[in-house]
C-alpha positions as CSV (number, residue, x, y, z in Angstrom):
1,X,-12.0,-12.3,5.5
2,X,-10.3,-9.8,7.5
3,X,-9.3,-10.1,11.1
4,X,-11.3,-7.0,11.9
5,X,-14.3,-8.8,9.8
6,X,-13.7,-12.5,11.5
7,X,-13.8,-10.6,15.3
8,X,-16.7,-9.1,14.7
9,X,-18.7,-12.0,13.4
10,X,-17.4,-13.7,16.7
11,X,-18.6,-11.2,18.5
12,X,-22.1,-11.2,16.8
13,X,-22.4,-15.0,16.7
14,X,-21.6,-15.1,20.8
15,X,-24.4,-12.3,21.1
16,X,-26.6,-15.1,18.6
17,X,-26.1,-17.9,20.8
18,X,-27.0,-15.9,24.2
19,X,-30.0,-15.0,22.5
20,X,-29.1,-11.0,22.8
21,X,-29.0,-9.9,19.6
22,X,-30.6,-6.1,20.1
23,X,-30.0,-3.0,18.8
24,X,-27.9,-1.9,22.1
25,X,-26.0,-4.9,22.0
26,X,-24.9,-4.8,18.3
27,X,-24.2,-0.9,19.0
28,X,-21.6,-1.7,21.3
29,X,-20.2,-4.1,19.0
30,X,-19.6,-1.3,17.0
31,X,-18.3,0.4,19.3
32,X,-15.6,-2.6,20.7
33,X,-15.1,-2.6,17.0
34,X,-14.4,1.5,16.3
35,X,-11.7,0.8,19.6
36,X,-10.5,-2.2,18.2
37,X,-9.2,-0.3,15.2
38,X,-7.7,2.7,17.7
39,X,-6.0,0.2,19.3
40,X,-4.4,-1.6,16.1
41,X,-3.3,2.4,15.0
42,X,-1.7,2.9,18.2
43,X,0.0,-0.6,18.3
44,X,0.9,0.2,14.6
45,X,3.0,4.2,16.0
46,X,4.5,1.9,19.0
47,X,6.1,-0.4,16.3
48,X,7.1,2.1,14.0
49,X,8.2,5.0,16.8
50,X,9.4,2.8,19.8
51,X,7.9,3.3,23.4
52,X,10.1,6.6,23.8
53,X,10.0,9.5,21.1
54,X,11.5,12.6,20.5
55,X,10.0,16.1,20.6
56,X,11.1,19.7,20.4
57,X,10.2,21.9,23.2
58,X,9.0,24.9,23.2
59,X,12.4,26.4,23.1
60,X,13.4,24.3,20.0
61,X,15.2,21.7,22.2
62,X,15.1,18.3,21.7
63,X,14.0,15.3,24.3
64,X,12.9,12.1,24.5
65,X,9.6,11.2,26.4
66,X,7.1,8.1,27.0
67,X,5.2,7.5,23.6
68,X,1.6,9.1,24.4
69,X,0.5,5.8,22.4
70,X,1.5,3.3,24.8
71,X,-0.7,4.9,27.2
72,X,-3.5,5.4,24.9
73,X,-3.6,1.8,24.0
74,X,-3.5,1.1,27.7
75,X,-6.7,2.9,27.9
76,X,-8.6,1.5,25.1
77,X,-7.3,-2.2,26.2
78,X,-9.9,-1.3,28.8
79,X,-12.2,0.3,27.4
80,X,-12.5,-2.9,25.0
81,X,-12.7,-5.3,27.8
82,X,-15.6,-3.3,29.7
83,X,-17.3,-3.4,26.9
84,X,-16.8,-6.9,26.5
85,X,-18.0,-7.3,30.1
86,X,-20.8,-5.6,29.3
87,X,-21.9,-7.6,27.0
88,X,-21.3,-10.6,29.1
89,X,-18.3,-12.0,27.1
90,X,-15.9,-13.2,28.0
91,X,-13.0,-14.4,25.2
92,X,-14.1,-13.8,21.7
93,X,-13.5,-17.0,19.7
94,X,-12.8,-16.9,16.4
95,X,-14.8,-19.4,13.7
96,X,-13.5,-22.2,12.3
97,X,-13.1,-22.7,8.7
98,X,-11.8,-25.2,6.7
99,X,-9.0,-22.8,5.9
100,X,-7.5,-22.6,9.3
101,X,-4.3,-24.4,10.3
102,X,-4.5,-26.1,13.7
């Protein structure tokens, strides 16, 4: 199971154990889940391309600047964690298998 497939499950089986399993919640579950993968893409171009990058100017110049993606990921860091709030939770936990190291 992927990472993307064991968060989600978290998420679901909080939602189970609050009893709020509804169509709105499991929408924005979805939704946390369609940011979560934004956010691993922009994590992914700050790795590969560094927090600063350079691009030619209009006038075929070069120079460096702040990586748009750092801010971007800033923004969906929030995003995630007001929709998280939203749904009244807190820390996702992820489940236990017998296949997990301690």
């Amino acid at each position: 199971m992927t990472t993307e497939e064991k968060i989600k499950e978290s998420l679901l089986d909080q939602l189970k154990a609050q009893n709020k399993v509804t169509d709105y919640c499991v929408d924005l579950v979805e939704t946390y889940m369609t940011h979560w993968r934004v956010k691993e893409r922009l994590g992914k171009d700050i790795e590969e391309s560094g927090i600063r990058i350079t691009v030619k100017t209009g006038n075929g110049h070069s120079k460096t600047i702040a990586n748009p993606s750092v801010s971007d990921l800033q923004r969906e860091t929030t995003v995630m964690l007001q929709i998280l709030d939203k749904l009244d939770l807190r820390t996702p936990v992820l489940a236990a298998s017998k296949d997990d190291y301690l």
